[in-house]
N, C-alpha and C positions, 0 to 999 in steps of 0.2 A: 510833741510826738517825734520819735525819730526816727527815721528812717528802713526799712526792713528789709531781709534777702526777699520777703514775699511783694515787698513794692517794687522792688528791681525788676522781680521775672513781671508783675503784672505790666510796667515798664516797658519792655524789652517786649511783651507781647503785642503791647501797641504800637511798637514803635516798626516793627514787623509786620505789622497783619498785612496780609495779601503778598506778602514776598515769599517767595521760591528758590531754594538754594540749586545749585549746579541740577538734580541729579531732579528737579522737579518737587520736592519736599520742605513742608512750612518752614522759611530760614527760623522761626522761633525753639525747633529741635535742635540746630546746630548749636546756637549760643547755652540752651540749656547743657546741653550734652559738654562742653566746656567748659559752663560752673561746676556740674557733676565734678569735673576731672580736678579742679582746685577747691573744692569743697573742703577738702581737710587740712586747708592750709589757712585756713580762716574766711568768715563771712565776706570781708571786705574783695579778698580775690574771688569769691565765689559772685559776687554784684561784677568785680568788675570782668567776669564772664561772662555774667549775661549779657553786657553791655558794651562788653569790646566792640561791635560791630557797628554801635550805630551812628558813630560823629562820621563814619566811613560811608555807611548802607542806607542812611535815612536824611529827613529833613532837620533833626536835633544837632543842634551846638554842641557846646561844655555851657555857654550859660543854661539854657534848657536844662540839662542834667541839673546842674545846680540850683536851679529856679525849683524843680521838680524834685528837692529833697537829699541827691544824690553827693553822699560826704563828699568831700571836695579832694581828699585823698585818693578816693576811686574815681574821681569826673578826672586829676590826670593822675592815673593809673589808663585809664581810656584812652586820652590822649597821648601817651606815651607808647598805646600798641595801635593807636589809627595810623594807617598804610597813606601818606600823601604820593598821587599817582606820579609825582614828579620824580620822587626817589625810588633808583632800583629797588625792586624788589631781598635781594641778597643784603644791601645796603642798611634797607630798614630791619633784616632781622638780625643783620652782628648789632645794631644801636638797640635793639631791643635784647638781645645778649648780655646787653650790659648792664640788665635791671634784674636784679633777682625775680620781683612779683612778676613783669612785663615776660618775661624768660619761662615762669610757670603756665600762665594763661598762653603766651604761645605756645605751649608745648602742648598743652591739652587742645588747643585750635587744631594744628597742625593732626593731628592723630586721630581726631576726630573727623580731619576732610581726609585721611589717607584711610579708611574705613574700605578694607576689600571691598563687603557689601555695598559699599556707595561707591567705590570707584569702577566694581563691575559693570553701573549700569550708564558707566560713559562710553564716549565711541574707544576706539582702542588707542588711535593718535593722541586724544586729549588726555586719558589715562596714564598712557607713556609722558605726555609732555610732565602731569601735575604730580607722576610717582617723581620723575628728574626732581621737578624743583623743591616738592617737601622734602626727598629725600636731602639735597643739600642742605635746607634748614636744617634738617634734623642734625646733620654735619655740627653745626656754629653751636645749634641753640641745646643740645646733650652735653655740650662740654661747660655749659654756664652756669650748671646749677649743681651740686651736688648729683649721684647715681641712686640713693634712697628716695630723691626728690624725685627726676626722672621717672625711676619705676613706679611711684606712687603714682603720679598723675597719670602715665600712659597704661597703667596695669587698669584705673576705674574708664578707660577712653576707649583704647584700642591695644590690650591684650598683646596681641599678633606681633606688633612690633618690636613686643620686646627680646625678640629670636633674630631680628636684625641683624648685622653690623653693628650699626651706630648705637646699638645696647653697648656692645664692648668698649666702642669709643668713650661711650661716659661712662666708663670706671679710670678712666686717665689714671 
């Protein structure tokens, strides 16, 4: 039997359950809402959507993943967008700039936590801090992929952005 996007989300829901993202909301909506966004680029980036978060956010390894079915393509594809807290933050997204797949699922993260509706119901300093730093991301990680690619992912995520800037920017 192998493997399915619907064992990933059931996956990803376990591996979640009881977590809460920023704004108080089950973190298992974030991760979907970012397979959502790479969904048309094939299943494999839509898994590793779901599942970007949790060699970061949970108890699971990459063996876990692997133990639990997870092609070994997408366990490092996971590994390749887990944030180790040792390296800056800016650091890890040009390294993740440098991966085509790693570059799409960030893109759809990214736009997905820059969500007016979820960032209106931060305080206003954190809002300002986390519009600063996506909005740098979005800086690096717009210019790593194609502008069809881009708009693809952020038009099924988060719309709004792409009236941006850094729309322009990625038409280089």
């Amino acid at each position: 039997m192998s493997f399915t996007l619907a064992d990933a989300d059931a996956l990803a829901e376990r591996a979640h359950r009881g977590q809460t993202d920023k704004i108080g909301e089950p973190y298992v909506a974030h991760v979907r809402a970012v397979a959502h966004g790479v969904a048309p680029f094939g299943t494999g980036l839509a898994m590793a959507g779901l599942l970007h978060d949790t060699l970061e956010d949970t108890d699971l390894t990459a063996d876990d993943l692997l133990a639990a079915g997870v092609p070994s393509a997408v366990v490092a594809l996971v590994e390749r967008l887990t944030h180790d807290p040792a390296v800056p933050y800016e650091e890890m997204v040009r390294r993740v700039a440098g991966d085509y797949a790693a570059a799409l699922v960030k893109i759809a993260d990214n736009a997905h936590n820059a969500l007016a509706e979820r960032a209106g119901r931060l305080s206003r300093e954190r809002r300002e801090q986390l519009a600063a730093k996506y909005g740098r991301a979005r800086e690096i990680l717009w210019h790593a992929v194609p502008r069809a690619d881009v708009e693809a992912v952020v038009r099924r995520v988060n719309p709004a952005l792409l009236g941006e800037g850094a729309g322009d920017a990625a038409a280089r």
